[in-house]
Steps between C-alpha positions, in 0.01 A plus 500: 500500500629843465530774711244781375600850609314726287280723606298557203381295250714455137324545243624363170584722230737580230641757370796637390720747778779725465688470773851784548758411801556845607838407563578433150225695333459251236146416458381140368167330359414182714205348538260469814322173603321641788422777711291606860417784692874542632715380180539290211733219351715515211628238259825532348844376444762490805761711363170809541426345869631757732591420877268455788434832626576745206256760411377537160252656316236391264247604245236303366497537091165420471378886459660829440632707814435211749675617815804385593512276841789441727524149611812277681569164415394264771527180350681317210403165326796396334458466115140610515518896648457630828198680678479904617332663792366871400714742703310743767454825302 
């Protein structure tokens, strides 16, 4: 059995997100498998997996001028992507 933590329910979605590492200011197009209330998860390749704990931001593509969201990594699923939690604005 696994060990549920979430607070809010996922809800299943994808889309495509452009996600920047400020620290780099390169952005990238990944896609998202899921998202709640409080973050989202993102599929991609590990070389784009940054570390547990860095703050990045994302966009979804989906529409023009969606607003840009500051999230930190809180989880990483080797060779499948790694989930965000929304940073406190």
């Amino acid at each position: 059995m696994i060990d549920n933590k979430r607070r809010h329910p996922r809800l299943k979605h994808r889309a495509k997100i452009r996600m920047t590492v400020p620290a780099s200011a390169e952005a990238v197009v990944v896609d998202m498998r899921d998202f709640s209330e409080t973050g989202l998860f993102l599929l991609c390749a590990n070389e784009l997996i940054p570390p547990i704990g860095a703050l990045v931001e994302v966009q979804t593509t989906e529409f023009d001028d969606a607003p840009i969201q500051t999230a930190i990594v809180v989880r990483v699923e080797p060779d499948v992507g790694f989930g965000l939690e929304f940073a406190p604005r």
